[in-house]
N, CA, C and O atoms as a Tinker XYZ file with bonds, in Angstrom:
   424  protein
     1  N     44.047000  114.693000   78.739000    73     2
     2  CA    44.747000  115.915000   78.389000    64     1     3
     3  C     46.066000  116.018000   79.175000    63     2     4     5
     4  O     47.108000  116.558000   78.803000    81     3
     5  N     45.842000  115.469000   80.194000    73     3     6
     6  CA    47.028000  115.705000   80.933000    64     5     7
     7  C     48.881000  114.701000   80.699000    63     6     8     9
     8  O     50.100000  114.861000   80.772000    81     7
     9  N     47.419000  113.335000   80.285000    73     7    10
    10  CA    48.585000  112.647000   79.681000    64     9    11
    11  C     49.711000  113.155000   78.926000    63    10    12    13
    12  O     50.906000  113.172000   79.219000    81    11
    13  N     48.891000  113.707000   77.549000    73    11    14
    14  CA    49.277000  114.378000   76.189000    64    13    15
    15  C     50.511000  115.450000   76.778000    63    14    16    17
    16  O     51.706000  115.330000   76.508000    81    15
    17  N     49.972000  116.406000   77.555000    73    15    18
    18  CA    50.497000  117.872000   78.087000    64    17    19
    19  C     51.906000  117.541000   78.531000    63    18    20    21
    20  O     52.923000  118.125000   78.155000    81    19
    21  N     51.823000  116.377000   79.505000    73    19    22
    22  CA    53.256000  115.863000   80.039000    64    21    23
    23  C     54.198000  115.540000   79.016000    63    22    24    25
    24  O     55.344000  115.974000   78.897000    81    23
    25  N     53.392000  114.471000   78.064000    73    23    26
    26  CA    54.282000  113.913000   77.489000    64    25    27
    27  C     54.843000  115.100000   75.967000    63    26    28    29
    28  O     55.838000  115.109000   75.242000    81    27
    29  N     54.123000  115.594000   76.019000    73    27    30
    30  CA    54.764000  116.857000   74.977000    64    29    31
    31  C     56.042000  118.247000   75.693000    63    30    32    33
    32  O     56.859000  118.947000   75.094000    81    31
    33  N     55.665000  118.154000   77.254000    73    31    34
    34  CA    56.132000  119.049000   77.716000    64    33    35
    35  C     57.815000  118.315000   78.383000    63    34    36    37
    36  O     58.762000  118.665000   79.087000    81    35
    37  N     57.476000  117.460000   77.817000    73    35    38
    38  CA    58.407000  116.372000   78.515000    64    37    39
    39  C     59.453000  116.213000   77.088000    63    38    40    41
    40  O     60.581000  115.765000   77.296000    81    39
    41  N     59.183000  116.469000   76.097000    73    39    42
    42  CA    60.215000  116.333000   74.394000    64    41    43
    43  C     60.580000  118.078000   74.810000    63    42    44    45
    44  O     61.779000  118.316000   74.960000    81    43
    45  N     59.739000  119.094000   74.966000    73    43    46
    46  CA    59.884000  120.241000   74.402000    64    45    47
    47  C     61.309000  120.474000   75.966000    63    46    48    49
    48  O     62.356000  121.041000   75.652000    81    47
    49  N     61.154000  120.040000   77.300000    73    47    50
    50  CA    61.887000  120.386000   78.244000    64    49    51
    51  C     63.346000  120.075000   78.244000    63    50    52    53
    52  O     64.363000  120.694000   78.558000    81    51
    53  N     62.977000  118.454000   77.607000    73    51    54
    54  CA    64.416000  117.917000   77.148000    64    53    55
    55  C     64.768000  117.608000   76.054000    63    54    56    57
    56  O     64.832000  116.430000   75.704000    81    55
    57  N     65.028000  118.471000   75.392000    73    55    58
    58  CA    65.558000  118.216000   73.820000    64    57    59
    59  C     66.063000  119.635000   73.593000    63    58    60    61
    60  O     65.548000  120.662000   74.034000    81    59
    61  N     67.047000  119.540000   72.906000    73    59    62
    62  CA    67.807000  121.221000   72.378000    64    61    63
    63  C     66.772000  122.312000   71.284000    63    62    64    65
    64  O     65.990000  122.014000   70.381000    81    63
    65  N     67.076000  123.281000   71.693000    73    63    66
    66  CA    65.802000  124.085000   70.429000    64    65    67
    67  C     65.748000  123.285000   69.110000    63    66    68    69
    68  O     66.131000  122.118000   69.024000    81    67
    69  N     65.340000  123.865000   68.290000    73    67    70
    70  CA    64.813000  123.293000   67.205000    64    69    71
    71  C     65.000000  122.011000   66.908000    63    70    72    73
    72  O     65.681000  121.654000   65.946000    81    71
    73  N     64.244000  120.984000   67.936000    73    71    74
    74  CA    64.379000  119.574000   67.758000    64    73    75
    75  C     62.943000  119.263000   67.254000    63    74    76    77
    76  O     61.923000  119.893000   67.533000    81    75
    77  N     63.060000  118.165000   66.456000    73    75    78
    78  CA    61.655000  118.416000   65.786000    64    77    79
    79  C     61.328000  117.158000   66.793000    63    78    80    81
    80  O     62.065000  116.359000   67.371000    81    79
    81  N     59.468000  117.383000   66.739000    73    79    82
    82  CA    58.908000  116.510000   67.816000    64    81    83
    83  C     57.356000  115.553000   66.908000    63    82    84    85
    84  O     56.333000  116.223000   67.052000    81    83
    85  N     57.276000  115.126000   66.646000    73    83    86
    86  CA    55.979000  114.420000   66.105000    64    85    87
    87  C     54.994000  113.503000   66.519000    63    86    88    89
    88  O     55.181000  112.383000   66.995000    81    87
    89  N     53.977000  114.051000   66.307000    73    87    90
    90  CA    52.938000  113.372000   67.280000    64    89    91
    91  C     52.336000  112.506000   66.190000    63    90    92    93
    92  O     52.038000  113.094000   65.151000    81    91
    93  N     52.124000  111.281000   66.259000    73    91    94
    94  CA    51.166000  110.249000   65.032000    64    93    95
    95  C     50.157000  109.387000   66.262000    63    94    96    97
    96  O     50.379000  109.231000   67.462000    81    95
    97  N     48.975000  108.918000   65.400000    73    95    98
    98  CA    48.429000  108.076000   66.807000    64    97    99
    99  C     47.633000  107.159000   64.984000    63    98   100   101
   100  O     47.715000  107.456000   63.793000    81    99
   101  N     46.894000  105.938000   65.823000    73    99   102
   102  CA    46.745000  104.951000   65.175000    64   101   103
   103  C     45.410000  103.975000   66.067000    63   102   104   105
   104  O     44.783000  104.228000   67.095000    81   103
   105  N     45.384000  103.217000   65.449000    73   103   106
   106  CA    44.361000  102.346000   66.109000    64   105   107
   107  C     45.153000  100.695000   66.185000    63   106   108   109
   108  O     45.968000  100.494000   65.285000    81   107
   109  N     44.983000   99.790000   66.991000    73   107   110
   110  CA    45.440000   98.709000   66.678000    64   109   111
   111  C     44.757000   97.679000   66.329000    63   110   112   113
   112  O     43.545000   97.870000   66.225000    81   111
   113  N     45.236000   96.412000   66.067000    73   111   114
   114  CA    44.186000   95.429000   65.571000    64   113   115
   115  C     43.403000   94.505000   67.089000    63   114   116   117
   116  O     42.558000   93.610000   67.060000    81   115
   117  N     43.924000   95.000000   68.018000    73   115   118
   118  CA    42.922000   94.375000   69.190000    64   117   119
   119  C     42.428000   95.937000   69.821000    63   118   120   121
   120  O     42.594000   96.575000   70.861000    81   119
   121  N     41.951000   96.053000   68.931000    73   119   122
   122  CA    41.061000   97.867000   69.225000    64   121   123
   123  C     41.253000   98.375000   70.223000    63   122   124   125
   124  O     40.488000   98.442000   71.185000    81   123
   125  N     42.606000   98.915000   70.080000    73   123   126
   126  CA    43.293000  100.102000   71.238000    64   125   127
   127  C     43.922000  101.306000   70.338000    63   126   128   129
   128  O     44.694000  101.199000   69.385000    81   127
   129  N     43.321000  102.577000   70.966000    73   127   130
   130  CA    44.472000  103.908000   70.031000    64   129   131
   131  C     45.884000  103.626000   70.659000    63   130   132   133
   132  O     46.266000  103.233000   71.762000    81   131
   133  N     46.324000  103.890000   69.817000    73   131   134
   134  CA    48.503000  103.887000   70.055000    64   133   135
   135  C     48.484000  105.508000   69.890000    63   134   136   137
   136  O     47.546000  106.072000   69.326000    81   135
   137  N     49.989000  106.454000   70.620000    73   135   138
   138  CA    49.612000  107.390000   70.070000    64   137   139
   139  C     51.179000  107.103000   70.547000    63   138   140   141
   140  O     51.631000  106.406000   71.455000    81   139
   141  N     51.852000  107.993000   69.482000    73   139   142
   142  CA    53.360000  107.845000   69.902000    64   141   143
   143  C     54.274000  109.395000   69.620000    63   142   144   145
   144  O     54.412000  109.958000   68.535000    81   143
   145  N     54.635000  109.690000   70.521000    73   143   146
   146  CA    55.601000  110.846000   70.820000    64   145   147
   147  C     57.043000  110.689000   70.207000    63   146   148   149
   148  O     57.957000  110.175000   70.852000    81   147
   149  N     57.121000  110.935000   69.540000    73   147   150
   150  CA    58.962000  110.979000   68.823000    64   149   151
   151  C     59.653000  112.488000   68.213000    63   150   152   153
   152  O     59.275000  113.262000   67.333000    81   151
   153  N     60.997000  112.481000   69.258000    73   151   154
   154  CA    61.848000  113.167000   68.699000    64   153   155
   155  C     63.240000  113.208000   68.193000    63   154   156   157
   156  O     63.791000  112.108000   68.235000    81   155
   157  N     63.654000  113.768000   67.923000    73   155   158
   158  CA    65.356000  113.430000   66.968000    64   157   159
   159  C     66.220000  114.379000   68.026000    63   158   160   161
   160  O     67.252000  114.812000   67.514000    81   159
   161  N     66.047000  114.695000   69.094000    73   159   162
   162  CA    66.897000  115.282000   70.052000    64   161   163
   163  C     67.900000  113.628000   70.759000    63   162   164   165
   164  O     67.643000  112.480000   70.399000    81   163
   165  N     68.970000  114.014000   71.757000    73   163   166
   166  CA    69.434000  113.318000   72.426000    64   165   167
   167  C     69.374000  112.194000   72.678000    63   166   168   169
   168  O     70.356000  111.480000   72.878000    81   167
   169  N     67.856000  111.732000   72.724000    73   167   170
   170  CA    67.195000  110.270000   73.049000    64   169   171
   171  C     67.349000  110.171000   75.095000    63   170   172   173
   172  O     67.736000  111.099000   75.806000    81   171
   173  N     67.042000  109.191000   75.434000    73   171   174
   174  CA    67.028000  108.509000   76.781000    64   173   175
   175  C     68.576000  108.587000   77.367000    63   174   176   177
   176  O     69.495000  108.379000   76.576000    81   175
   177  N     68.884000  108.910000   78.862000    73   175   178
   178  CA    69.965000  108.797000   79.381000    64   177   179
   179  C     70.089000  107.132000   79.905000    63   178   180   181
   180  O     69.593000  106.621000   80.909000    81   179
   181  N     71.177000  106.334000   78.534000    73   179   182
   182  CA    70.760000  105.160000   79.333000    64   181   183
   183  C     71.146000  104.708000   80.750000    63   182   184   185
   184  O     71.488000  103.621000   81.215000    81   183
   185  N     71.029000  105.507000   81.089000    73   183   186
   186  CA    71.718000  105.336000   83.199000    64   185   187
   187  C     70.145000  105.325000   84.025000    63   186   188   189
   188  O     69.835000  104.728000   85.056000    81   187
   189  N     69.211000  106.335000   83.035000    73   187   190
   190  CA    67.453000  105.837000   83.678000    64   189   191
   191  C     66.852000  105.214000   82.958000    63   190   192   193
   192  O     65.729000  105.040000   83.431000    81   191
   193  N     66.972000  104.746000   82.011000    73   191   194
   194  CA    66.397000  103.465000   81.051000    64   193   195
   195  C     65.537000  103.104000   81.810000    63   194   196   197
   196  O     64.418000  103.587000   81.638000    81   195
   197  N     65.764000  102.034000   83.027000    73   195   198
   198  CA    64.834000  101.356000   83.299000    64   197   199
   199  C     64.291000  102.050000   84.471000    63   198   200   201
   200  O     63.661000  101.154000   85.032000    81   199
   201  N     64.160000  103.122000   85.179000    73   199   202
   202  CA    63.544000  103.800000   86.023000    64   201   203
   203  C     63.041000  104.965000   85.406000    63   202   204   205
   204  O     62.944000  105.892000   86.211000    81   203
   205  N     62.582000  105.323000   83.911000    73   203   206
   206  CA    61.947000  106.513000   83.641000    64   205   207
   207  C     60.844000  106.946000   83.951000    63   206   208   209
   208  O     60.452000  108.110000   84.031000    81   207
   209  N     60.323000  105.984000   84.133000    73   207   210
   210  CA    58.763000  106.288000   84.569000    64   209   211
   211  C     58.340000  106.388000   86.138000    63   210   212   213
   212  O     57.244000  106.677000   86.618000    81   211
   213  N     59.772000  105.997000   86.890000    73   211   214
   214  CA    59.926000  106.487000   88.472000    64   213   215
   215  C     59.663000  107.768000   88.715000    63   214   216   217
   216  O     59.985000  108.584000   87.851000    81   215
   217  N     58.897000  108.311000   90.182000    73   215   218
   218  CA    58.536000  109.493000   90.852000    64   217   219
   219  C     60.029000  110.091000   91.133000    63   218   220   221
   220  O     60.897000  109.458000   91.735000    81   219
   221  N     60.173000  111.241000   90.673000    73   219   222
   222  CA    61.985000  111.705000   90.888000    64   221   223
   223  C     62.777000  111.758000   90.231000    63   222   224   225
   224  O     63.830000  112.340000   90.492000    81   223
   225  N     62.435000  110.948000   88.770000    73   223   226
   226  CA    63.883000  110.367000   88.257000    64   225   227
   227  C     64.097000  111.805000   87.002000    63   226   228   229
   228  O     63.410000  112.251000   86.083000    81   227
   229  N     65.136000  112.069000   87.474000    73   227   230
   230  CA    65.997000  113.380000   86.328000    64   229   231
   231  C     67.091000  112.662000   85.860000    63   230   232   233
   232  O     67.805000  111.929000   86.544000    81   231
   233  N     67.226000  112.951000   84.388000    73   231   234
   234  CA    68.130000  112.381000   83.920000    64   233   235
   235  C     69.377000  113.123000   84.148000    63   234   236   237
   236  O     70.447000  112.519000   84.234000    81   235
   237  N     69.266000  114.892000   84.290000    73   235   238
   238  CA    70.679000  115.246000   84.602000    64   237   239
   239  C     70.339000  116.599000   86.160000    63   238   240   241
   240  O     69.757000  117.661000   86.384000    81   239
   241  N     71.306000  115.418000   86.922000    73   239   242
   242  CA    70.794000  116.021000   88.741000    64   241   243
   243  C     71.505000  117.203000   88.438000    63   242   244   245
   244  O     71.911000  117.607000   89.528000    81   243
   245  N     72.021000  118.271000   87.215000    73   243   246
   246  CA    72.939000  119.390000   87.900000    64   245   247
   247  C     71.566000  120.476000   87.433000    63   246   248   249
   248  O     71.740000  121.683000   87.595000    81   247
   249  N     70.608000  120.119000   87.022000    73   247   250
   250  CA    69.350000  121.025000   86.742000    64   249   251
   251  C     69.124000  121.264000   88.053000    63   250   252   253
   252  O     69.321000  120.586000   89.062000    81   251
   253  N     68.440000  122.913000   87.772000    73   251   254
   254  CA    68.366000  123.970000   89.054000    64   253   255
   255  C     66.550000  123.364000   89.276000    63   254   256   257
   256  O     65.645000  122.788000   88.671000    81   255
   257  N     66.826000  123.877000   90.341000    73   255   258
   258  CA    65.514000  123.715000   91.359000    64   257   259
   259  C     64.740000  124.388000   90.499000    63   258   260   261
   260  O     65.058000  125.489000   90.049000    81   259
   261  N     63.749000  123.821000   90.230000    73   259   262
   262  CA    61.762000  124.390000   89.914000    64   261   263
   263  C     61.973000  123.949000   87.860000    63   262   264   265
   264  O     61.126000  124.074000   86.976000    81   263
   265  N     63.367000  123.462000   87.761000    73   263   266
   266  CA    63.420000  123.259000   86.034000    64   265   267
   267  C     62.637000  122.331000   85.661000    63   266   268   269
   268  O     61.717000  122.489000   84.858000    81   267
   269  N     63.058000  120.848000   86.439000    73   267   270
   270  CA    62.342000  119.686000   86.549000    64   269   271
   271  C     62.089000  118.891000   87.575000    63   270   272   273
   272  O     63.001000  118.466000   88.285000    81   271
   273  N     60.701000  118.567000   87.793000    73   271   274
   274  CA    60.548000  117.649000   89.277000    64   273   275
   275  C     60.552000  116.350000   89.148000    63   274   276   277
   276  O     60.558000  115.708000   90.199000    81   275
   277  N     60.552000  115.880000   88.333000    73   275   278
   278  CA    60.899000  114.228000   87.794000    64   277   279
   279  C     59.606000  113.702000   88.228000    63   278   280   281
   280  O     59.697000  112.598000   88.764000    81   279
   281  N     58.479000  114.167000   88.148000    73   279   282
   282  CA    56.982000  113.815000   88.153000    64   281   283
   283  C     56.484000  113.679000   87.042000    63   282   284   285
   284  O     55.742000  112.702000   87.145000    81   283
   285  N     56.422000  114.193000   85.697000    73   283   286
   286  CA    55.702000  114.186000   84.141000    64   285   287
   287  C     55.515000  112.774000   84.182000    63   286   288   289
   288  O     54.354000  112.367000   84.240000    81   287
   289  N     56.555000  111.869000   84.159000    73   287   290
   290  CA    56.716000  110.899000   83.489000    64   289   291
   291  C     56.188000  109.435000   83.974000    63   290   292   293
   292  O     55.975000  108.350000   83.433000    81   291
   293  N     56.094000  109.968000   85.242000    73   291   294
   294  CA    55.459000  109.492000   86.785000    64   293   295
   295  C     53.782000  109.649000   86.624000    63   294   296   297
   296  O     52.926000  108.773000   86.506000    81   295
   297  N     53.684000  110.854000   86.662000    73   295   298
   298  CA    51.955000  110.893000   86.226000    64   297   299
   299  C     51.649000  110.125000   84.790000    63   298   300   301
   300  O     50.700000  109.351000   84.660000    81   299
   301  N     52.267000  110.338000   84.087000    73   299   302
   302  CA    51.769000  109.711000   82.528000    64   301   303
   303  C     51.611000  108.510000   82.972000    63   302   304   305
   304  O     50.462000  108.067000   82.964000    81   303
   305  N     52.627000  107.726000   83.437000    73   303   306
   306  CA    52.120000  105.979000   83.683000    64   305   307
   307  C     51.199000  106.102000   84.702000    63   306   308   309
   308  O     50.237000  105.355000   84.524000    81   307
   309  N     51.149000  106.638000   85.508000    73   307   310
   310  CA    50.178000  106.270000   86.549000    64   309   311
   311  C     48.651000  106.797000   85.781000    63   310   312   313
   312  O     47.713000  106.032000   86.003000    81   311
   313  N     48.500000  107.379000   85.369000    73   311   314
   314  CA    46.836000  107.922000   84.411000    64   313   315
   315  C     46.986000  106.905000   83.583000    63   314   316   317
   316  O     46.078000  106.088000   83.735000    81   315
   317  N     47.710000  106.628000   82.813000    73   315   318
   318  CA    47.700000  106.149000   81.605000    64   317   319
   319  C     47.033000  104.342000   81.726000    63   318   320   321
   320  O     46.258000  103.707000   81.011000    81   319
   321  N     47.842000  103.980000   83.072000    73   319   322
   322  CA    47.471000  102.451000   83.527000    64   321   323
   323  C     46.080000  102.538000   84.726000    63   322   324   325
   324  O     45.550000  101.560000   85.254000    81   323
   325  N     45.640000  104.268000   84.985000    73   323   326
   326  CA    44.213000  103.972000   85.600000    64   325   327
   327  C     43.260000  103.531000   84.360000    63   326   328   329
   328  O     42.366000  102.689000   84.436000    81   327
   329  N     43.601000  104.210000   83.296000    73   327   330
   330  CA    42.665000  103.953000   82.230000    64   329   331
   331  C     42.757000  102.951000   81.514000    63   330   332   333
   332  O     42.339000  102.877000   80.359000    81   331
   333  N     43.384000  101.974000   82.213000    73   331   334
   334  CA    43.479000  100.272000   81.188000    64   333   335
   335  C     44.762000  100.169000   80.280000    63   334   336   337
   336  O     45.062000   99.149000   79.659000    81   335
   337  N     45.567000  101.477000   80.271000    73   335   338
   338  CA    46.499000  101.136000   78.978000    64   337   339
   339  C     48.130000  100.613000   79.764000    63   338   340   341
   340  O     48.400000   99.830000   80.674000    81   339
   341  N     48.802000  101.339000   79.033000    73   339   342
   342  CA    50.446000  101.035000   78.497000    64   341   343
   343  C     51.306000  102.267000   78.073000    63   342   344   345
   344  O     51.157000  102.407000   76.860000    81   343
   345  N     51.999000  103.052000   78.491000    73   343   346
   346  CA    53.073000  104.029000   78.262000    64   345   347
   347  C     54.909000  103.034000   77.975000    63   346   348   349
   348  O     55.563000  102.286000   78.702000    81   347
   349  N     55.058000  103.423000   76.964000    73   347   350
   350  CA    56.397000  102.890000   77.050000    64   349   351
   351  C     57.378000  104.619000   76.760000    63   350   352   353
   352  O     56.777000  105.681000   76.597000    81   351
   353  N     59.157000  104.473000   76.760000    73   351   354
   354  CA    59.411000  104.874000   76.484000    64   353   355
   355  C     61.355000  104.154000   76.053000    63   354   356   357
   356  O     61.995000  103.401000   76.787000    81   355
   357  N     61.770000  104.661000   74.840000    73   355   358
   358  CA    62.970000  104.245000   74.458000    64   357   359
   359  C     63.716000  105.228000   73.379000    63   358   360   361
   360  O     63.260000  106.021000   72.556000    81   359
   361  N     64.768000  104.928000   73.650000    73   359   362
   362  CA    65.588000  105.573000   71.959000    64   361   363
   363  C     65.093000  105.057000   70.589000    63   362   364   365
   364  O     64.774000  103.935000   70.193000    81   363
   365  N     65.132000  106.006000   70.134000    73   363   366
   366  CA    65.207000  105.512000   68.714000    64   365   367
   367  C     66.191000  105.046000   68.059000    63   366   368   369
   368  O     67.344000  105.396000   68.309000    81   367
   369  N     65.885000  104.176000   67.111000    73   367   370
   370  CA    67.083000  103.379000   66.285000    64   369   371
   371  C     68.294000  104.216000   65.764000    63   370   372   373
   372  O     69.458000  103.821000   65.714000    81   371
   373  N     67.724000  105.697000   65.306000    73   371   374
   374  CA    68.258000  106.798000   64.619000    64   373   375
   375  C     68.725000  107.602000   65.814000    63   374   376   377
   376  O     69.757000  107.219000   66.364000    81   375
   377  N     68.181000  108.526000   66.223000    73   375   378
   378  CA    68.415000  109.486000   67.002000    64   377   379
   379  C     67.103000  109.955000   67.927000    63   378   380   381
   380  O     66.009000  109.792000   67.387000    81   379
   381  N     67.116000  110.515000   69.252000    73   379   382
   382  CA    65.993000  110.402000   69.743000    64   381   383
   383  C     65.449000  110.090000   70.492000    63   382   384   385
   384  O     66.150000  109.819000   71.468000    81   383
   385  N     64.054000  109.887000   70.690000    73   383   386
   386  CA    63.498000  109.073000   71.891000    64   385   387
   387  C     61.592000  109.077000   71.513000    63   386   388   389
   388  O     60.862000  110.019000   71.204000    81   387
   389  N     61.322000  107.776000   71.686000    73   387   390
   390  CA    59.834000  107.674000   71.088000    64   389   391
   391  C     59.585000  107.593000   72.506000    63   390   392   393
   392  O     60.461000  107.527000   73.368000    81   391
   393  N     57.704000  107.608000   72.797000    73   391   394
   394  CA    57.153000  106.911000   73.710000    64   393   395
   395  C     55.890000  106.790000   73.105000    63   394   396   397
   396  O     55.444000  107.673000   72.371000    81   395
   397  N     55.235000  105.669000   73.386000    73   395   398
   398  CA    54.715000  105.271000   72.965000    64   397   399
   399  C     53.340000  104.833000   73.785000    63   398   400   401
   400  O     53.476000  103.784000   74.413000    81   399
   401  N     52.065000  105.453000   73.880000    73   399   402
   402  CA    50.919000  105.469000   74.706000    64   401   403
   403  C     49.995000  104.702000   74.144000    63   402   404   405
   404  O     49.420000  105.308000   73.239000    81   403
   405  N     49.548000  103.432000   74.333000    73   403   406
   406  CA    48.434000  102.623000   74.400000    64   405   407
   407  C     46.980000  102.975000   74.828000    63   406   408   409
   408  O     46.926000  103.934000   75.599000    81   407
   409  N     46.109000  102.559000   74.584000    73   407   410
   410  CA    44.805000  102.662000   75.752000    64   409   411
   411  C     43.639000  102.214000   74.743000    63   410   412   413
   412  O     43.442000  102.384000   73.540000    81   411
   413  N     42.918000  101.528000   75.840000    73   411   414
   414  CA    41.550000  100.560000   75.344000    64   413   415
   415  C     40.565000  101.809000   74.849000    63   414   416   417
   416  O     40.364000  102.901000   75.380000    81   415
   417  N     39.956000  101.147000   73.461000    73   415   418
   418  CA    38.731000  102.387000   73.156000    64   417   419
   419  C     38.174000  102.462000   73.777000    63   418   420   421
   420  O     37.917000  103.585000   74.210000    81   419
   421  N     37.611000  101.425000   74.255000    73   419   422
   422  CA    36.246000  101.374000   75.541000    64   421   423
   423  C     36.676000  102.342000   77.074000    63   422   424
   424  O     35.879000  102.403000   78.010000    81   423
């Protein structure tokens, strides 16, 4: 739950109002659920590309104290890889930003 909570609270924190957000999930063919987060807001600051999932990391430092602690994204990988899986996150081809959550059925 907590995974989910972050990673939804994490489209709704950074993305402009009425950005639409969609949740789809799936099964794969080496029997793992996929569940993937996509929205048509802004997408990824590519300056944290490769540190998003770092303890701290804000994409824009002029946000006021208590807005964002740059932890969501930090806990999601860290739960996500106690439980055997995989969190990714990137722009979309279009506009946006997917992420994309793995994890073993078992």
């Amino acid at each position: 739950a907590q995974i989910f909570s972050n990673l939804l609270s994490n489209a709704a924190q950074h993305t402009p109002a009425g950005t639409k957000v969609q949740v789809s999930a799936g099964f794969t063919a080496d029997r793992h659920v996929q569940v993937q987060v996509a929205d048509n807001g802004p997408g990824i600051d590519e300056r944290i590309t490769d540190t998003l999932f770092d303890r701290f990391v804000r994409a824009d430092s002029a946000r006021q104290p208590g807005e964002s602690s740059g932890l969501g994204l930090a806990i999601v990988k860290t739960l996500t890889e106690a439980l055997g899986g995989s969190v990714t996150g990137e722009n979309r081809a279009t506009s946006g930003a997917i992420f994309t959550l793995t994890l073993p059925l078992s």
